[in-house]
TIVO-878117 format. One record per residue (C-alpha): residue number from 1; x, y, z negated. Coordinates in steps of 0.02 Angstrom, whole numbers, plus 50000, padded with zeros to 5 digits. Layout:
> NUM, X, Y, Z
...
END
This chain:
> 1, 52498, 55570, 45676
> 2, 52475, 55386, 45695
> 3, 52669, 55303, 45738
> 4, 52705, 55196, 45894
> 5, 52712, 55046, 45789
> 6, 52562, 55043, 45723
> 7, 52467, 55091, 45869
> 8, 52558, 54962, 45967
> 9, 52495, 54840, 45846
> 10, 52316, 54882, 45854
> 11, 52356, 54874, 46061
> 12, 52418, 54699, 46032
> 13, 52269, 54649, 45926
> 14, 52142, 54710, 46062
> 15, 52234, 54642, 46206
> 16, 52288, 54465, 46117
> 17, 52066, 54452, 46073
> 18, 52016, 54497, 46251
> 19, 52190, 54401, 46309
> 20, 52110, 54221, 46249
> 21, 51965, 54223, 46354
> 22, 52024, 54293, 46498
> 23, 52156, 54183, 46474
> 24, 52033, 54039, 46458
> 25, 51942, 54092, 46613
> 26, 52062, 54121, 46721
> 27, 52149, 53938, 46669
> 28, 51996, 53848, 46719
> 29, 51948, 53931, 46883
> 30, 52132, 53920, 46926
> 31, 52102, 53733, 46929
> 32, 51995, 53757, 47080
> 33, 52150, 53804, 47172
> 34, 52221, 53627, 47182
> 35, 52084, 53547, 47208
> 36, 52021, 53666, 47361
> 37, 52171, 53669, 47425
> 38, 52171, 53483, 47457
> 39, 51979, 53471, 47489
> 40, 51996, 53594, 47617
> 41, 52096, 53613, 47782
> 42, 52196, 53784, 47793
> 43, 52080, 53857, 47903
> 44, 51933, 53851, 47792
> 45, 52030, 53888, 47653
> 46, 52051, 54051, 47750
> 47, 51895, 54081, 47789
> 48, 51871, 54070, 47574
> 49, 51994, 54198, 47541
> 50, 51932, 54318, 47685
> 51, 51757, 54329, 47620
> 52, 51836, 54355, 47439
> 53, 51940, 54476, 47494
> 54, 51779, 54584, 47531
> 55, 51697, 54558, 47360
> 56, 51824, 54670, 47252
> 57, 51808, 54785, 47388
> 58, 51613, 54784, 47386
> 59, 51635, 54805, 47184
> 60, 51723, 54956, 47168
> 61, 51599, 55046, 47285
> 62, 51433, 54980, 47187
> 63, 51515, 55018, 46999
> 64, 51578, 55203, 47067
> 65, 51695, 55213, 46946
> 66, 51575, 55203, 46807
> 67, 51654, 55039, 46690
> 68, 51803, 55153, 46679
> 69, 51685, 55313, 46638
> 70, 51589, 55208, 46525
> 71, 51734, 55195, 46391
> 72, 51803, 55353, 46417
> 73, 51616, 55431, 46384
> 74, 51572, 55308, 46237
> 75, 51714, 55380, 46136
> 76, 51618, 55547, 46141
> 77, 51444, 55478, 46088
> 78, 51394, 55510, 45905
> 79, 51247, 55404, 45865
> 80, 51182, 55273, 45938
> 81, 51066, 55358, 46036
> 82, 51184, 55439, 46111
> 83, 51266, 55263, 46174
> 84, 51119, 55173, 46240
> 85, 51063, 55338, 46330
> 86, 51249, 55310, 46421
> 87, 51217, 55129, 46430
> 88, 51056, 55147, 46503
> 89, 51108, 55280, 46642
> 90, 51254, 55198, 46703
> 91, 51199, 55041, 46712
> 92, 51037, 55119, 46774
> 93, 51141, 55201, 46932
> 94, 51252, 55057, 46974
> 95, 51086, 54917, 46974
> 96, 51017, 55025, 47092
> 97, 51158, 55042, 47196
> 98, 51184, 54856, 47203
> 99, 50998, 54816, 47237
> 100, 50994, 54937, 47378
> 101, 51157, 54845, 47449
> 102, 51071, 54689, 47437
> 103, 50910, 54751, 47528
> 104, 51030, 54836, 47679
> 105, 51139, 54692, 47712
> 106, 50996, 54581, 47732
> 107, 50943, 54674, 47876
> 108, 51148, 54674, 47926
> 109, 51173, 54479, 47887
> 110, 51167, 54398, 48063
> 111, 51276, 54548, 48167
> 112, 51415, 54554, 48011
> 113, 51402, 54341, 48041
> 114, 51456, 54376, 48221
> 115, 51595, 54501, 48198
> 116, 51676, 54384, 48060
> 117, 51658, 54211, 48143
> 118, 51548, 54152, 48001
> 119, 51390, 54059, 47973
> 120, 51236, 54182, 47936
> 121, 51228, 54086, 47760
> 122, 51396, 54129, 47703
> 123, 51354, 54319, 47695
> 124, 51205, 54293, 47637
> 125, 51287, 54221, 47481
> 126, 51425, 54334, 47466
> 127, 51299, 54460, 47474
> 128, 51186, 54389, 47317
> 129, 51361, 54378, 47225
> 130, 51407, 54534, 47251
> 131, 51226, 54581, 47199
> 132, 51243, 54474, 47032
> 133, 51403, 54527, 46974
> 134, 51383, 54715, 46982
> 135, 51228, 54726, 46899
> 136, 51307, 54619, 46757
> 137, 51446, 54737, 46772
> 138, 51396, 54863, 46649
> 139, 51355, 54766, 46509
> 140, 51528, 54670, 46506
> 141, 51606, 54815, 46501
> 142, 51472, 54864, 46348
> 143, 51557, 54704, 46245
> 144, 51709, 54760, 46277
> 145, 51677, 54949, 46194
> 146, 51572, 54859, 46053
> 147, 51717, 54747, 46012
> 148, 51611, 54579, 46029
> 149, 51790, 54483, 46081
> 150, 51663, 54313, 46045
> 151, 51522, 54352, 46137
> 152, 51624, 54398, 46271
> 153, 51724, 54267, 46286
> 154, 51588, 54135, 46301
> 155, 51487, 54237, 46433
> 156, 51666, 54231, 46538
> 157, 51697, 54016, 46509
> 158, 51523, 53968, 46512
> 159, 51509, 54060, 46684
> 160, 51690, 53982, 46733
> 161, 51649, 53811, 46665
> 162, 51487, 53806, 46772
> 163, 51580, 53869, 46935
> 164, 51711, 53738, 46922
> 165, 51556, 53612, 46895
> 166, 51461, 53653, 47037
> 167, 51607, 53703, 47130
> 168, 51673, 53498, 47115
> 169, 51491, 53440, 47145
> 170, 51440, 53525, 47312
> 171, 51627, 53484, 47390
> 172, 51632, 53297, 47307
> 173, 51423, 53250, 47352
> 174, 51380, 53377, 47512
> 175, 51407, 53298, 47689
> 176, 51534, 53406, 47809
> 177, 51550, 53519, 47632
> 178, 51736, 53521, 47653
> 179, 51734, 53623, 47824
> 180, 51605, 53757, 47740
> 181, 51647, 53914, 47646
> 182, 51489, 53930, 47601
> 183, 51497, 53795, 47454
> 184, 51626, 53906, 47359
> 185, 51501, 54060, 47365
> 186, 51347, 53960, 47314
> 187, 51459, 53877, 47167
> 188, 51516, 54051, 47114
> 189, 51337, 54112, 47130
> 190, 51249, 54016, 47011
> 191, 51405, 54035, 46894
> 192, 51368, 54229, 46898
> 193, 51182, 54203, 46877
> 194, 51212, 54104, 46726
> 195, 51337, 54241, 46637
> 196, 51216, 54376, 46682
> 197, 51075, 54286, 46581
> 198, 51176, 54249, 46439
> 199, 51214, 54473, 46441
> 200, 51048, 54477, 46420
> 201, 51005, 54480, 46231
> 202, 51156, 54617, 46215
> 203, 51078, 54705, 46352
> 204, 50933, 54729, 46285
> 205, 50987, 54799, 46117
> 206, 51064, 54937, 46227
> 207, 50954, 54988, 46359
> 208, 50814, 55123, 46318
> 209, 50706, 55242, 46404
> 210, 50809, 55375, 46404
> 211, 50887, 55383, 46582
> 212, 50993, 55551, 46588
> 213, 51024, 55640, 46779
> 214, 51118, 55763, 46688
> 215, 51235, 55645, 46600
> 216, 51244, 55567, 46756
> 217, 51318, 55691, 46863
> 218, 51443, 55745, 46692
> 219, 51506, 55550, 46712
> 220, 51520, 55565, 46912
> 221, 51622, 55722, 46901
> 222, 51752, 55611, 46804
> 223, 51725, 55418, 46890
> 224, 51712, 55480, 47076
> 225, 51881, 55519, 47098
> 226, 51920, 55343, 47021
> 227, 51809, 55256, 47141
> 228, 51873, 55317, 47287
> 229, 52054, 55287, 47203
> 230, 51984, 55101, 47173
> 231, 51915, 55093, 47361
> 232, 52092, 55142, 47424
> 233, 52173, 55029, 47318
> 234, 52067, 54859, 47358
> 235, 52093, 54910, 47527
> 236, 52274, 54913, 47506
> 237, 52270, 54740, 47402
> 238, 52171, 54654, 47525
> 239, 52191, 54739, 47700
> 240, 52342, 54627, 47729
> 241, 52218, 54478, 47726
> 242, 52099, 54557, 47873
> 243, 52251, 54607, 47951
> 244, 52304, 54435, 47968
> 245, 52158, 54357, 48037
> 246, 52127, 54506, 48154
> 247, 52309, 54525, 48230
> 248, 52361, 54361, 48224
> 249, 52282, 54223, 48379
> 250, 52140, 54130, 48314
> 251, 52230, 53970, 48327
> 252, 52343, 54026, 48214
> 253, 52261, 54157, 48090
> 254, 52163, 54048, 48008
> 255, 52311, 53941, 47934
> 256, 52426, 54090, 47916
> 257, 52308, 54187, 47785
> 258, 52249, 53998, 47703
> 259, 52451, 53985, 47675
> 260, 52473, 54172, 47631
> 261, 52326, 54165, 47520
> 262, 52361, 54022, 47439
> 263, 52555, 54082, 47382
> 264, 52455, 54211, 47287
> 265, 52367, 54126, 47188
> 266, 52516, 54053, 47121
> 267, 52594, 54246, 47115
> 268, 52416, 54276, 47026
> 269, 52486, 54204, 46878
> 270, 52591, 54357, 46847
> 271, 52422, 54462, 46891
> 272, 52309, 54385, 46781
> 273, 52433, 54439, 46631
> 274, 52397, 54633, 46713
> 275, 52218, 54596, 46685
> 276, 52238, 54528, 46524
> 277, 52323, 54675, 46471
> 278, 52215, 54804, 46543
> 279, 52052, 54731, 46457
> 280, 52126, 54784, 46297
> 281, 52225, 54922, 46351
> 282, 52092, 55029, 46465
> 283, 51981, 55052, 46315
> 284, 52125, 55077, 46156
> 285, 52212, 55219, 46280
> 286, 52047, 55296, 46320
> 287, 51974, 55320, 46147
> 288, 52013, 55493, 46126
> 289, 52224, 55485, 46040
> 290, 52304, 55650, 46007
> 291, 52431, 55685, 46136
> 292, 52589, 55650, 46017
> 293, 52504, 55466, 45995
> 294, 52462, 55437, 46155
> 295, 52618, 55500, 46237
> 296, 52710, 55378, 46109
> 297, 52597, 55233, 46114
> 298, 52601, 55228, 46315
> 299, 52787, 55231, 46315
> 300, 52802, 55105, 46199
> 301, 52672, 54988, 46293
> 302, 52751, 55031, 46460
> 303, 52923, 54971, 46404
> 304, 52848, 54820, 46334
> 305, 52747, 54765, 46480
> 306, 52893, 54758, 46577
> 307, 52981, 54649, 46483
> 308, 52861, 54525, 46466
> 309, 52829, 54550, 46636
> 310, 53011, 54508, 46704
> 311, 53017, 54346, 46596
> 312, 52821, 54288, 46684
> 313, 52924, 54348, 46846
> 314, 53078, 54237, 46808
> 315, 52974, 54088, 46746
> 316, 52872, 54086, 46928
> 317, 53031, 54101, 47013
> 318, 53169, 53980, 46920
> 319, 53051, 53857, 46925
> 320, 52943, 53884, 47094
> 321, 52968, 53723, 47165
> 322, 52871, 53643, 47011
> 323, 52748, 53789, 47033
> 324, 52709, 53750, 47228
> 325, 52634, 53571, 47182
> 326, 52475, 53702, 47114
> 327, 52453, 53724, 47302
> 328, 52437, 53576, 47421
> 329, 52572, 53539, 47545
> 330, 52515, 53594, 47685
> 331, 52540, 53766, 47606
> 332, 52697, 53750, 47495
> 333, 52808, 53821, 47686
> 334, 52740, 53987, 47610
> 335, 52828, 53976, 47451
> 336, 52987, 54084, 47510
> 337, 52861, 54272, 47505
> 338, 52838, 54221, 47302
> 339, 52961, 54321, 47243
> 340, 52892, 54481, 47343
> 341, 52729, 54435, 47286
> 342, 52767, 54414, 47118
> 343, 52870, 54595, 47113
> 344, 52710, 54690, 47212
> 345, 52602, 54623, 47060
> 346, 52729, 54668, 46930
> 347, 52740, 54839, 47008
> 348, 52535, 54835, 47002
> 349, 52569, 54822, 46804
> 350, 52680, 54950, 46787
> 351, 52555, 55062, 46890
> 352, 52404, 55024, 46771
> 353, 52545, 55083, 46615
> 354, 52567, 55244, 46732
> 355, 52355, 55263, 46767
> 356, 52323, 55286, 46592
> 357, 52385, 55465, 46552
> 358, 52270, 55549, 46694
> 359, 52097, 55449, 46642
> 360, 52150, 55499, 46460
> 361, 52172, 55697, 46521
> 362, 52032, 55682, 46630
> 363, 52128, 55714, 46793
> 364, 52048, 55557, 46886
> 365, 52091, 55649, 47042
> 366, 52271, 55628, 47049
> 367, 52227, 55432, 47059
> 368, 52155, 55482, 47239
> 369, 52309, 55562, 47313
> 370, 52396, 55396, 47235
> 371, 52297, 55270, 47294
> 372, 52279, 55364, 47452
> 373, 52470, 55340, 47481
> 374, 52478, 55145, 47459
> 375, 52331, 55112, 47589
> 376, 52419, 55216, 47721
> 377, 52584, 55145, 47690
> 378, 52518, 54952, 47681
> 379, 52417, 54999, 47834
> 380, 52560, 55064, 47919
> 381, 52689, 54932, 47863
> 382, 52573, 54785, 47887
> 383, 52532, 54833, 48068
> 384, 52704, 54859, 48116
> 385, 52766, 54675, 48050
> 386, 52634, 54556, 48054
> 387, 52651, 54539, 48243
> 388, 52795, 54476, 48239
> 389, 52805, 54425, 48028
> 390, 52648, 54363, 48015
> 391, 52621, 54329, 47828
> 392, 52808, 54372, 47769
> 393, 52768, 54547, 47836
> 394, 52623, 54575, 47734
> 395, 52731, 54537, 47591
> 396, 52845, 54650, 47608
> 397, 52708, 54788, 47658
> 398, 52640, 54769, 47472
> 399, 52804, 54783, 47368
> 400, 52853, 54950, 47466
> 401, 52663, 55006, 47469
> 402, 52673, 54969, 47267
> 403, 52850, 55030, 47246
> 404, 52785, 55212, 47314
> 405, 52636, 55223, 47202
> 406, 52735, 55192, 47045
> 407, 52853, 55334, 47099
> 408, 52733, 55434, 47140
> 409, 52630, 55417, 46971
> 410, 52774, 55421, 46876
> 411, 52836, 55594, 46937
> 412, 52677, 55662, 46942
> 413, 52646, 55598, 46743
> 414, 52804, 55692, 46699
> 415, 52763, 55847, 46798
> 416, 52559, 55845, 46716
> 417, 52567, 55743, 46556
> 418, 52750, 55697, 46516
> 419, 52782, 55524, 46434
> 420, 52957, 55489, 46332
> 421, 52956, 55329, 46458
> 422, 53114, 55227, 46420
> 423, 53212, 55223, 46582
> 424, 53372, 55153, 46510
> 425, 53302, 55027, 46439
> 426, 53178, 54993, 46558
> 427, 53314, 55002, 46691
> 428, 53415, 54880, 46594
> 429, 53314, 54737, 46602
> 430, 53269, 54774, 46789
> 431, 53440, 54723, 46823
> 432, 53458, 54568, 46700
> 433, 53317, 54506, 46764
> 434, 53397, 54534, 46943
> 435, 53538, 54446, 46903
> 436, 53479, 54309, 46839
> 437, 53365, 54319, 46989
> 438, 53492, 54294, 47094
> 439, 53600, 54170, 46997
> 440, 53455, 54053, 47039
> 441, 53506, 54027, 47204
> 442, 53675, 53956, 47142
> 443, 53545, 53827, 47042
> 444, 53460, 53776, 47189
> 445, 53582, 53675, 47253
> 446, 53582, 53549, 47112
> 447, 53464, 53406, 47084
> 448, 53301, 53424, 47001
> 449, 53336, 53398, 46823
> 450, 53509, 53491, 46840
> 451, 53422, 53656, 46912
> 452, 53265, 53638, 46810
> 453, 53390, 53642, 46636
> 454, 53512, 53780, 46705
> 455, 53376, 53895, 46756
> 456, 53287, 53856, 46581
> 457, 53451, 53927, 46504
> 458, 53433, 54090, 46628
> 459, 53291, 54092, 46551
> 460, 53305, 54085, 46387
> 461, 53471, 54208, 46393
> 462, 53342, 54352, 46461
> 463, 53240, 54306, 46324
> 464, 53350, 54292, 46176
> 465, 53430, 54457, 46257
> 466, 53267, 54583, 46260
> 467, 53229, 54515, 46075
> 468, 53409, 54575, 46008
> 469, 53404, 54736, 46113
> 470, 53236, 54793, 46039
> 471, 53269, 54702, 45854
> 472, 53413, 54673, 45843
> 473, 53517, 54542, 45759
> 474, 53483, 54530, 45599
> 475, 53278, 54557, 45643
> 476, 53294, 54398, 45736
> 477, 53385, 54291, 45603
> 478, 53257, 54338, 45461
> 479, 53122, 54292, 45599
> 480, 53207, 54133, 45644
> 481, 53227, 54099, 45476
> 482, 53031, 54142, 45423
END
């Protein structure tokens, strides 16, 4: 039996290979965020964020599940053949399914315009998008089982890089641009386009004639439940957004979700560190560990998400007022919901940690009755307090919505597949970081350099704190020392 340490270490590897270039893309197309949100009046930006909000939703029904099915089956395969026959049928089944979306919204395009208050153009272009991304779905997720951390990571810049480009171009050269969402999608479109082609050498290495029904419906049994988890839980991430615009007076929607929407992306931050971890972690935990090793390995992990998660929490919130200047100021009144958005994502983390155990035992369907819970609390929640909470109601509809899902994963994990999860400690630095949290407030009142050094030295104490906790003193002076 492999131990904890060393399995953590081949986690960390994976993660830190995969963590470059999605840290690389996500640092570049984060730079679009200033620069839209100053291009663009808060109603447009809106109008950006509400079409994007229907992409990841649009994703998880094309892909079925089948990205996550795809590492969980390549661990079984024993030649090669075996592995492009599973390339080849799910990225067979998931093509389809996004060409045949393509062809039905184009008979859709001009009544879907109506209902959303949009230009015909701007779902036509969501629509390609949508159409791009999950057929190149597949084979990213192909690199990522093959290991090829390089090739990876330039597909992901080089499609970044050019989105930014053309992104800057249409909104700095095209007359009237700044008042049109549909610049964004076109930008993003050609970006897409561009990483798709460069999949395609990879791609076909992989793909062969052998097309498999049977394997198929074997890979179904296991990603279905998963999909319908993912619907749920899209439509739990981004229902607040449609809820806003819907519920909310048109005069008023508009700049309520650009403001809402743009807080985010600053809470994103925390999010994209999620992501980073989960493109190393999804395929490590599903490669077929013994339970002893898993069980040990996903405590381990757990426990040290978390802590890396408080301090990203902590470093956000000491030092938000230096963070809003990402967002214009027309949208910095919004900063006051980042601390709930910032806990809903780290409780988003500590759900993926919790996700794990019933992919890896092949009970996908408990991620249903999950997911199923967070939509109908958010739903519930959100309709109840955006009325009269607008935007600060929707916050606080995700961090209960999230809240409940952990719990309920977590008790279900110990009931099904128990995990040695450290609650003590875990617990432990849930309340540091509180308190520290909290002593922030006392820094606020000071001037700028003042609060920006105190809450450095909050910092720092939570810090210094979690590394003698889990090494202990004299572990830290040999490292200082080395």
């Amino acid at each position: 039996m492999a131990s904890a340490a060393h399995l953590l270490k081949k986690l960390a590897s994976q993660t830190a290979v995969y963590g470059i270039s999605a840290i690389l893309s996500k640092f570049l197309n984060y730079l679009l965020t200033p620069y839209l949100t100053r291009v663009m009046p808060d109603a447009t930006y809106g109008q950006v964020n509400l079409l994007y909000g229907i992409i990841p939703f649009a994703n998880v029904v094309l892909t079925m599940g089948l990205a996550t099915g795809y590492f969980r089956y390549a661990a079984k395969c024993r030649t090669l053949g075996d592995k492009r026959r599973l390339f080849t049928t799910t990225w067979g089944a998931v093509s389809f399914m996004a060409l045949l979306f393509g062809l039905l919204m184009g008979f859709g395009n001009g009544s879907l315009a109506e209902a959303m208050r949009l230009a015909p153009e701007c779902i036509a272009a969501m629509t390609a998008l949508i159409v791009v991304d999950n057929v190149a779905a597949i084979p990213l997720a192909a690199l990522r089982e093959q290991g090829k951390a390089v090739y990876y990571t330039v597909v992901n810049v080089s499609g970044v890089l050019v989105n930014i480009t053309a992104c800057i171009l249409f909104y700095t050269y095209v007359p009237g641009a700044s008042t049109d969402p549909f610049w964004v999608l076109a930008a993003n479109l050609i970006a897409s386009s561009v990483s798709l082609l460069l999949l395609l050498p990879n791609t076909i290495k992989l793909v062969s004639k052998s097309f498999s029904p049977q394997l198929l419906r074997s890979i179904f049994t296991y990603s279905i439940p998963l999909m319908m988890a993912g619907i749920m839980g899209v439509a739990g991430d981004f229902i607040d957004r449609q809820l806003i615009y819907f519920m909310l007076p048109e005069g008023i929607a508009d700049a309520q979700l650009g403001i809402y929407t743009a807080v985010a992306k600053i809470a994103a931050l925390l999010m994209i560190f999620r992501q980073i971890y989960t493109l190393g972690a999804e395929p490590f935990f599903l490669q077929g560990f013994s339970k002893e090793d898993f069980r040990s390995a996903n405590a381990a992990a757990t426990k040290y998400f978390i802590i890396a998660g408080i301090a990203i929490y902590l470093l956000l919130s000491l030092f938000d007022r230096e963070f809003a200047y990402i967002v214009g100021s027309d949208y910095r009144g919004g900063m006051g919901v980042l601390p709930l958005l910032l806990l809903a994502n780290l409780l988003a983390g500590i759900l993926v940690n919790l996700s794990f155990w019933y992919k890896a035992a092949d009970k996908t369907r408990v991620a249903v009755w999950i997911t199923g819970l967070g939509v109908v609390v958010t739903l519930i929640i959100n309709m109840l307090l955006i009325p009269s909470m607008g935007y600060r109601g929707a916050a606080v509809a995700r961090v209960v919505s999230m809240l409940l899902m952990v719990t309920l994963s977590y008790v279900l994990c110990q009931k099904y597949f128990p995990v040695p999860f450290d609650l003590r400690r875990i617990g432990f630095y849930f309340l540091l970081g509180g308190a520290i949290f909290g002593l922030s407030y006392a820094t606020a009142l000071l001037p700028g350099w003042g609060r920006m050094t105190l809450n450095f030295l909050l910092l720092l104490i939570y810090l210094l704190t979690a590394l003698k906790v889990e090494l202990g003193g004299r572990k830290i002076s040999a490292l200082w020392k080395k």
